[in-house]
C-alpha positions as CSV (number, residue, x, y, z in Angstrom):
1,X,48.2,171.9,-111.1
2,X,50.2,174.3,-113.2
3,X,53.2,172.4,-112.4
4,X,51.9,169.2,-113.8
5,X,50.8,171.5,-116.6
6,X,47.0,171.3,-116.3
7,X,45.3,174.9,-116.9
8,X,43.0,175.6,-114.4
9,X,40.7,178.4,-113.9
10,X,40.2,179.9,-110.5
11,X,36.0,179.2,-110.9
12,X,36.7,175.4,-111.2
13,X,38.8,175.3,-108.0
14,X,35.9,177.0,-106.5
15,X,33.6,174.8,-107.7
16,X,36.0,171.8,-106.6
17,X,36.3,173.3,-102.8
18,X,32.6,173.7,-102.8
19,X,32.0,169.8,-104.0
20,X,34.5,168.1,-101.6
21,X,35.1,170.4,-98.9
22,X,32.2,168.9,-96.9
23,X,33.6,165.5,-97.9
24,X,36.8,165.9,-96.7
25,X,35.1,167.7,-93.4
26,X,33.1,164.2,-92.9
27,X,35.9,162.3,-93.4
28,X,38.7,164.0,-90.6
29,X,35.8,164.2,-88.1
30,X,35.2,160.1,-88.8
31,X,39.2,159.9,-87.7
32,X,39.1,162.1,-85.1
33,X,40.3,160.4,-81.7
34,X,38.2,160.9,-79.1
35,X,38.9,163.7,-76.8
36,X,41.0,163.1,-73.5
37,X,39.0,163.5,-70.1
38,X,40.6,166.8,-69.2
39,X,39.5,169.8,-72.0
40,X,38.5,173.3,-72.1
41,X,36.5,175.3,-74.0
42,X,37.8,178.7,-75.6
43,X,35.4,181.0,-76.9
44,X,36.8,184.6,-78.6
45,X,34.9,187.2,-81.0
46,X,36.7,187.2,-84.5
47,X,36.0,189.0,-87.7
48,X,35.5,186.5,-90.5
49,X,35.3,188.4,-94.5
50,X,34.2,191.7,-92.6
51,X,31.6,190.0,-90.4
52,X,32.0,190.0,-86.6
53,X,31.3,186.3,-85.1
54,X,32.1,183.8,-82.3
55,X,34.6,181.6,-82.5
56,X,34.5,178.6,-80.3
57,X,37.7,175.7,-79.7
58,X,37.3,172.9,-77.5
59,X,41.3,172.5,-76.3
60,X,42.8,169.3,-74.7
61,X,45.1,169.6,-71.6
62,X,48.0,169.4,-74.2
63,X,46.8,173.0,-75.8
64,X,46.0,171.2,-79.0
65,X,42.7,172.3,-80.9
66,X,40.0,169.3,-81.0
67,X,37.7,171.2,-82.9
68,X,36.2,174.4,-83.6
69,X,32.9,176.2,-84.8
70,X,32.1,179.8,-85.8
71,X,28.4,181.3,-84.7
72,X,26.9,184.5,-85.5
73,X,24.9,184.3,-82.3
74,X,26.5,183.8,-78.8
75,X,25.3,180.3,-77.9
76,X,26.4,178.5,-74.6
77,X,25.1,174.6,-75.2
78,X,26.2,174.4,-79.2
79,X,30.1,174.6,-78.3
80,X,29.9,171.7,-76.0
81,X,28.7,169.4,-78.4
82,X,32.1,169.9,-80.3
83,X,33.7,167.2,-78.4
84,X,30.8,165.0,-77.6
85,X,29.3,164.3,-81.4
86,X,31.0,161.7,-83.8
C-alpha cells in the first residue's frame, strides 16, 4: 500500500485479514480439484505461537499438499475428512 502511497496502520491490516481471510479460505476450497485416487495422510506435532499442536496434510501421489488442518487434540477421523468435504 505504501508504494501506491496509501498510509496504513498495522490494526487495519489486522482488521482486513480478520474480515476476509475466511472469505478467501471459502473461496480456494470452492476451486479446489478433487483429490486423485491415490493419497496419504501426514500427521506431525508442530509448535504454532508457543503452543504445541497437530498438524495434519492430506498429500497426493505427486507429494503436493491437498489440504491441511491444525488440532490441539490428537484426532484420527477429523483428518480424513480433509479430502472428502467440498
Amino acid at each position: 500500500m505504501a508504494e501506491r502511497g496509501v498510509v496504513l496502520d498495522h490494526a487495519t491490516l489486522n482488521r482486513w485479514v480478520s474480515r476476509y481471510a475466511g472469505l478467501v479460505a471459502d473461496a480456494s476450497r470452492y476451486k479446489k480439484r478433487p483429490a486423485d485416487r491415490s493419497w496419504r495422510m501426514d500427521e506431525t506435532y508442530v509448535k504454532v505461537k508457543g503452543e504445541w499442536v497437530y498438524l495434519y496434510r492430506a498429500i497426493d501421489k505427486h507429494g503436493k499438499t491437498l489440504d491441511f488442518m491444525l488440532s490441539n487434540r490428537r484426532n484420527k477421523a477429523a483428518p480424513t475428512q480433509l479430502v472428502s468435504r467440498p
